[in-house]
N, C-alpha and C positions, 0 to 999 in steps of 0.2 A: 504494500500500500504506500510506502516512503515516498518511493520514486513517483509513483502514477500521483501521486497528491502534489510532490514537490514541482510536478511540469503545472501544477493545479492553481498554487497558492503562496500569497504571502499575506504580510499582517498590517491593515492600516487602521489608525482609527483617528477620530476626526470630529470636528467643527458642523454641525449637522444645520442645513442652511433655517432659514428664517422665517419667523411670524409668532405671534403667540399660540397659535393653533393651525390645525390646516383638517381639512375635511376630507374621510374619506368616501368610496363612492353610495355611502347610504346614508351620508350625511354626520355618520360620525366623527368624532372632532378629538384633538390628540394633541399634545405638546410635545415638538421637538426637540430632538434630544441632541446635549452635545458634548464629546468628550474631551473633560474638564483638563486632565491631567492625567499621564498612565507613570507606571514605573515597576521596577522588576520586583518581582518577591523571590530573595534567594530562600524563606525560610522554605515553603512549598517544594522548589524548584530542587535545593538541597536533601530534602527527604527523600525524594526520589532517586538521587545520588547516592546518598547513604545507603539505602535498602537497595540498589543495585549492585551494587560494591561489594555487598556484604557477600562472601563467599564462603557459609556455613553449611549454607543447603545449596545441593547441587541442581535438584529442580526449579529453579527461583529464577522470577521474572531478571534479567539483566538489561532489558533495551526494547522499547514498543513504539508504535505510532501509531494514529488513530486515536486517539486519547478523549475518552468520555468519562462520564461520572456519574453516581445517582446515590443517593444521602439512603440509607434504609433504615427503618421506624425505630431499632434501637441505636442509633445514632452513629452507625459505621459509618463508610463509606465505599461503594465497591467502584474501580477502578477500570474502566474494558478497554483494551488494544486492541489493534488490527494486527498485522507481522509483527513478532515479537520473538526475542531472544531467550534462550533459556540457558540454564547450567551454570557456570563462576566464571569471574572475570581475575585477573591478575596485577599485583600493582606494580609498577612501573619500579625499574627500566623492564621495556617489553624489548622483543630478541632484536629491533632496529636501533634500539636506542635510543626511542621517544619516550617522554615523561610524562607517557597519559597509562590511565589504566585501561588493559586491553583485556582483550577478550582472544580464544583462540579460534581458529576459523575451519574447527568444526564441532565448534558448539551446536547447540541443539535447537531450532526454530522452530515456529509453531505460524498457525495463521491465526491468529486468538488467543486472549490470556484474561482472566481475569484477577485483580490485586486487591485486597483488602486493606482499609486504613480504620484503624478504632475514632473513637469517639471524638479524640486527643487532639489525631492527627498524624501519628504515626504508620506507616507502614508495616505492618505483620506479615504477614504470608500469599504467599501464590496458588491459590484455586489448583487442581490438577488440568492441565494444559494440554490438548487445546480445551475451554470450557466447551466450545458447541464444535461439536466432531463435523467433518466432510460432511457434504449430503450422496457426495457420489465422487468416482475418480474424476480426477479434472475439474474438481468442482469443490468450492472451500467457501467459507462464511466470513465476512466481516462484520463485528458488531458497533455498533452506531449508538441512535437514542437510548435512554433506556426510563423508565418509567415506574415509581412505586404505585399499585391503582388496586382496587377492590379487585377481588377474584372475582364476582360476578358483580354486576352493579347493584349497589343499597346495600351490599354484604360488608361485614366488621374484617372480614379475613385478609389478610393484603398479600399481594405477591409481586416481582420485578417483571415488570414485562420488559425486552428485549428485542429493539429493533436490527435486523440482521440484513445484509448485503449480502444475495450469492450471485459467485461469480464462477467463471469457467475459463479454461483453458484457452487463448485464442491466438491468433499469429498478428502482426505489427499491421496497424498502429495497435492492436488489442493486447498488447506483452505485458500488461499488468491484469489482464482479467479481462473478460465481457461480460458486461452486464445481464443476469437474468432473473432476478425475485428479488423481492424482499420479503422476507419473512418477519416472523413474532415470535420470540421462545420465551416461555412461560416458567421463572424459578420459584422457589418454595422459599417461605420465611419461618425462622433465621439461616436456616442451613444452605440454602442459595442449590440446592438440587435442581438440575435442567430436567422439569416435569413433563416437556413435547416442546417442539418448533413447529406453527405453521403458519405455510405460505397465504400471504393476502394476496399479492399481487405478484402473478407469474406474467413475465415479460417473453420466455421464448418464443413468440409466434408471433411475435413484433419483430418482421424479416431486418430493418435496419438495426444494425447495434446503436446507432447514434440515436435513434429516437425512441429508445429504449428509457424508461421510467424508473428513478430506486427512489425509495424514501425511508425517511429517516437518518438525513443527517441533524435534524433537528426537531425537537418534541417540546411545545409548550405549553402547559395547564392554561384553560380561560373561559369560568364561565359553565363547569361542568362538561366539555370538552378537552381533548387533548390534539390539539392541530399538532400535524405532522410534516414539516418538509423535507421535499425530496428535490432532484433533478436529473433531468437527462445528462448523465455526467461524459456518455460516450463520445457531446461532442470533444469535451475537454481533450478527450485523445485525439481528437483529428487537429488539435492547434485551436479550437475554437473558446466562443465561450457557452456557457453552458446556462439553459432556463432554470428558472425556479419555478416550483410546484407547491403546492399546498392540498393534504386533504385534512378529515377532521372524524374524531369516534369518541362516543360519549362514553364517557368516566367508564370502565371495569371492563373494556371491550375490544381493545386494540387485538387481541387476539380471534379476533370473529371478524374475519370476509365480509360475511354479510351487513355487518353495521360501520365500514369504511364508507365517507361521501368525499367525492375529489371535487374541488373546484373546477368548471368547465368553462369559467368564461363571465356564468349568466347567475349559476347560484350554486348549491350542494349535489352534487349527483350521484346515485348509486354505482353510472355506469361509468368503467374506469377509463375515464376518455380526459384525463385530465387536459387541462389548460394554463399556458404560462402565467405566473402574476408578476414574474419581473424579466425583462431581459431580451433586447435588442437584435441578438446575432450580432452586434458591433459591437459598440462603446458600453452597453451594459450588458451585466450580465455575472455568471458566480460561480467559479469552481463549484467540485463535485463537495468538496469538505467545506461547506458554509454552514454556520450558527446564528442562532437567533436568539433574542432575550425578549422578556416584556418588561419593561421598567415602568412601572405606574400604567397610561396609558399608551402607552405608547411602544412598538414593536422596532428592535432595530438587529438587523444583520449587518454582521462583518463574515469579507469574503477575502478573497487575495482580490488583488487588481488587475486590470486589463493588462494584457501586453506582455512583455517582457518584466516591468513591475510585478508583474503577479510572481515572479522567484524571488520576490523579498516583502513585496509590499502589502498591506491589507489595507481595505475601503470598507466604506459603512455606506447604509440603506435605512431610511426610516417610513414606515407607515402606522397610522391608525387601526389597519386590522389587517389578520394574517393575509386577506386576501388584495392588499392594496388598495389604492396605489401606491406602491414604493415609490419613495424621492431618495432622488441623488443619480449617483456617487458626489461622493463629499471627499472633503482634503485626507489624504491619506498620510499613514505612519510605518517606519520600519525600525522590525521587534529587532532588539539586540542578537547577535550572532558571535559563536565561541569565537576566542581569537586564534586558533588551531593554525594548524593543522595543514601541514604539507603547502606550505601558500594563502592554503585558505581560500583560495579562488573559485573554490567548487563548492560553495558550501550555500545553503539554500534554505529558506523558513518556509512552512506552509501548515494547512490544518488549523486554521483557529478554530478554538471552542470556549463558548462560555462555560462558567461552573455555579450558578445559582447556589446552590446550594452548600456551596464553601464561600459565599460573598458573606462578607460583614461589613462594621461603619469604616471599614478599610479600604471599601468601593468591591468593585464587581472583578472576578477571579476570572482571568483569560492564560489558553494554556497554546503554545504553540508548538510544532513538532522542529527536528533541523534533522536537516540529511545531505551529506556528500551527492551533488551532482555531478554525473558523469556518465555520456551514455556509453562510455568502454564499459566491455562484458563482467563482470565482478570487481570494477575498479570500487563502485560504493559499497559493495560489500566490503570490501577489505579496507577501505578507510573507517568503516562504523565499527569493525573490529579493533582496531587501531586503536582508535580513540571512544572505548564507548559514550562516551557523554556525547557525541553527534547524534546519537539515537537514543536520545529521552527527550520528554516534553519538559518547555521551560516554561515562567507563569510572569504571567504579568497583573496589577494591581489598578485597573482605571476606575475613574469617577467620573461616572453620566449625570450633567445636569440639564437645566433647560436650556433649549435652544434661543438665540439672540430673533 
């Protein structure tokens, strides 16, 4: 996922333009949002380092990307990867002579991981890896949203629901996966057991891969609702940019097919025909890894940017409700980057994600991924080995206020 994210994404955030309200197209009304001031949080970004490092257990997360989060009702917090490293890392000198902690290059990968943090804040342990097994040869899961929601609706029982990316095997431009489901996997609380995965929306018989639909890069509560974005991120592989999607399932249901309504254009539809609500083919538009927050009234996604910026920079989008209209792109920001590492010339941000649920009066928790760019054959692998900390998520600290 590193690489296919990192042609995807980088991290801006930004000055979110003007009015005291602006209306969206049903008349409702929202105040713009605009980002006050960001800055790094090493204590976050550090624990992650720590608990990477740590080389007591040999099954243990070392290096992930894709980086989600979801708070669970006794006050953990569980952690989901995409590609992620397993086994022990070594501390420097590594056999070149470099003063990073490395890793050896045939440690053990996974396409999934899930990490546990206590109440505290600390990191504890690695779930047995991968958490959500293949579905088929050729064919592997990425996990995305993730959601605490009633087992059935009106029910006191709770369980994590889990939004999942499958993908499959495919030849170039498709070298990181082709797009075909998203699924739902259904865990158990406290013990976090994968109860079933099922598919809401199967994409194989959607002949283009590019207009091919996944969701769940983003999940947000509103209103007895849990709106779900997704997007066609295949065009992201052809150099393009990529739509955003919206659908929506009421509280205790995301895993029911049948109670999915996608946005079509006009209003909620059953039939899975969605409709773009942001995104031009040109100048707008949003990698496959974009995030969404609600801050009061008002809804705002950060994406990587157009162009060539989109390998370092992230851009912001703000509307009144999931389904738009989005305003913007607005002034963009770029997230700090390791000072590494062979040059450093290759080295790349992408994957923002909010983390509600780790936000305090400290502002709102953004987490980014970094990964060695290089389309030589295992050149980023063996730099991420190299220097693990290229392959962990790092966090940033902003404060959304009103817009001017």
């Amino acid at each position: 996922m590193a690489l296919a994210l990192v042609l995807l994404t980088a991290l801006a955030v930004s000055t979110l333009p003007g009015g005291d309200t602006s209306p969206d197209r049903t008349g409702r009304t929202c105040t713009p949002r605009t980002v006050a001031s960001w800055e790094p949080d090493p204590a976050v970004t550090g624990e992650f380092a720590r608990y990477g490092d740590d080389g007591i257990l040999h099954d243990d997360w070392t290096g992930g990307d894709g980086t989600h989060s979801v708070r669970l009702p006794d006050g953990r917090v569980l952690w989901l990867f995409s590609d992620t490293f397993l086994g022990r890392v070594h501390q420097p000198p590594n056999p070149s002579g470099q003063p990073h902690t490395w890793r050896e290059m045939s440690a053990p990968a996974v396409r999934n991981s899930g990490v546990l943090m206590s109440a505290s804040g600390v990191l504890e342990r690695t779930l047995p890896a991968p958490l959500f097994p293949d579905p088929a040869p050729d064919r592997w899961r990425w996990p995305v949203a993730a959601r605490v929601e009633p087992r059935t609706p009106g029910s006191d029982e709770r369980v994590v629901r889990v939004l999942l990316w499958t993908r499959e095997t495919g030849r170039a431009p498709w070298i990181y996966g082709v797009p075909a489901a998203t699924e739902v996997a259904t865990l158990s609380l406290p013990d976090l057991r994968v109860e079933g995965i099922t598919t809401v929306l199967d994409q194989s018989s959607v002949a283009d891969p590019a207009e091919r639909v996944l969701f769940g890069t983003a999940a947000v509560a509103d209103g007895g609702w849990t709106y779900v974005f997704g997007g066609d991120d295949g065009r992201s592989a052809l150099g393009g940019h990529a739509y955003a999607y919206v659908a929506r399932v009421p509280d205790g249901r995301l895993a029911e097919p049948g109670a999915w309504r996608y946005w079509d254009g006009r209003g909620w539809s059953r039939r899975a025909e969605p409709r773009p609500v942001l995104g031009d083919g040109d100048a707008k538009g949003v990698g496959s890894a974009f995030t969404v927050v609600r801050d009061g009234d008002t809804y705002t996604l950060f994406t990587m940017a157009a162009g060539t910026r989109g390998l370092t920079t992230v851009t912001a989008y703000w509307a009144c409700s999931p389904s738009g209209p989005w305003q913007g792109p607005v002034k963009e920001f770029a997230p700090p980057l390791p000072e590494d590492s062979g040059g450093g010339g290759g080295l790349a941000a992408y994957n923002p994600r909010t983390h509600p649920a780790l936000g305090t009066d400290g502002g709102l928790l953004l987490s980014y991924d970094v990964n060695w760019l290089d389309a030589a054959p295992g050149v980023a692998h063996t730099e991420v080995n190299r220097n693990v900390s290229l392959y962990r998520p790092r966090f940033l600290r902003l404060r959304l206020t009103p817009g001017d």
